[in-house]
C-alpha positions in Angstrom: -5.7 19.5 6.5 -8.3 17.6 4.0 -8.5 14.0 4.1 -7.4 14.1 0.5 -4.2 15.9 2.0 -4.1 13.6 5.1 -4.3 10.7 2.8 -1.0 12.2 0.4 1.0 12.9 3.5 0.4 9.3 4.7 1.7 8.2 1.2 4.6 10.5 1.1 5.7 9.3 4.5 5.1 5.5 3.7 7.0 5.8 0.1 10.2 7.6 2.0 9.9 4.7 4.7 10.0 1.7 1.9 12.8 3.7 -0.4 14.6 4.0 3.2 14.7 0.2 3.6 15.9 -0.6 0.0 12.1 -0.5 -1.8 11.8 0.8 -5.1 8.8 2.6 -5.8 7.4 2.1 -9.0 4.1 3.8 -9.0 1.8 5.8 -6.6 -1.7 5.9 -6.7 -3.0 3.3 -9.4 -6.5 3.1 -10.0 -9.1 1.0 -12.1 -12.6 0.4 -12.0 -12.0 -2.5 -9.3 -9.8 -0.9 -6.7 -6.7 1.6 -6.4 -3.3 0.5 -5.0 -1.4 3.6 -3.1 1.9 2.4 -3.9 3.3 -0.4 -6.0 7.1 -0.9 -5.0 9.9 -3.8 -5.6 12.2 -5.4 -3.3 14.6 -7.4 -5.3 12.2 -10.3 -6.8 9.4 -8.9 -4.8 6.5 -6.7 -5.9 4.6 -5.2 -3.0 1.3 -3.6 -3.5 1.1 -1.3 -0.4 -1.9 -0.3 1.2 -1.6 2.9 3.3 -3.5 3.8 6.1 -3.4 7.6 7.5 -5.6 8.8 10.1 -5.0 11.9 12.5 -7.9 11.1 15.2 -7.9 7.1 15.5 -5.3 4.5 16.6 -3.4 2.4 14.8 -5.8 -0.8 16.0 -8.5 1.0 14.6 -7.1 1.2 11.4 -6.4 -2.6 11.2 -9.8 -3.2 11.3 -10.5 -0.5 8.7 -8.7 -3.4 5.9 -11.4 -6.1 6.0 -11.8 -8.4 3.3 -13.7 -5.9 0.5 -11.1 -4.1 0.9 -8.6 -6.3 0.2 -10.7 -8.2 -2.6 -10.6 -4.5 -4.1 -6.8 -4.6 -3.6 -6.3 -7.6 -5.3 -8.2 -6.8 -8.3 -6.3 -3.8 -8.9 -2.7 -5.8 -8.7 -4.1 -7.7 -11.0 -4.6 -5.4 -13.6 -1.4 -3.9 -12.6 0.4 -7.0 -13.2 -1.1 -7.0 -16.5 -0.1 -3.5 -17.8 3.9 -4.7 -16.5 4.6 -8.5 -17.8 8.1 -7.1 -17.2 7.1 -8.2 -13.6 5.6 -11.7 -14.3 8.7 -13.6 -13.0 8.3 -11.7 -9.6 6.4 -12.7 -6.4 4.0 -10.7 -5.2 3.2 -8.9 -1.7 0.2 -7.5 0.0 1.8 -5.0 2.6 0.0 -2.4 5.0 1.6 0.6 6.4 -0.2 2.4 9.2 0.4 5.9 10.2 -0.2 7.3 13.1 -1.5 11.3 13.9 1.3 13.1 11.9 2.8 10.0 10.6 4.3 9.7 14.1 3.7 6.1 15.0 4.5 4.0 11.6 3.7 0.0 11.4 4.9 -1.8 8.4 3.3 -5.1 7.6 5.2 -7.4 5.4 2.4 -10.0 3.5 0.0 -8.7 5.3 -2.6 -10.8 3.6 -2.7 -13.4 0.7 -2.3 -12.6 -2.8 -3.7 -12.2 -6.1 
């Protein structure tokens, strides 16, 4: 499989996981100039900008150091714009959460705030 198809299975898999524990995804795949966001989903008052993390060869501590902080800057900047395309969600706090997959999505880690916000 590509790593563009790796990378959609991974996001598949994570979206079923957060609907499955009450999440409601509200987009997939949300890109600007700045950074992308691979899923943007609400938990009651909570928005969550999800960061997925998909990789058949490597473990899952490898992939926790694959989030430093560019990546997260990049992150942030895109939640940003998000959040101002939606003022519907302005009253709403906001999460950073990272889901990691394991070879065939069969190891799964979510993690709630998983650094600061916006």
């Amino acid at each position: 499989m590509s790593r563009r198809g790796t990378g959609a299975r991974g996001e598949e898999l994570a979206a079923r996981y957060l609907e499955n524990r009450g999440y409601r995804v509200l987009d997939r795949n949300f890109r600007t100039r700045r950074g992308e966001i691979d899923i943007v989903a609400q938990a009651g008052d909570r928005v969550v900008f999800v960061e997925v993390k998909h990789w058949k060869v490597l473990g899952v501590e490898a992939l926790e150091q694959s989030l430093g902080g560019r990546k997260q800057s990049r992150i942030r900047a895109a939640s940003r714009a998000y959040l101002m395309r939606h003022p519907e969600l302005e009253a709403c706090r906001i999460g950073y959460d990272v889901v990691f997959l394991g070879a065939e999505g069969s190891r799964l880690r979510h993690y709630r705030n998983a650094f600061d916000g916006v």
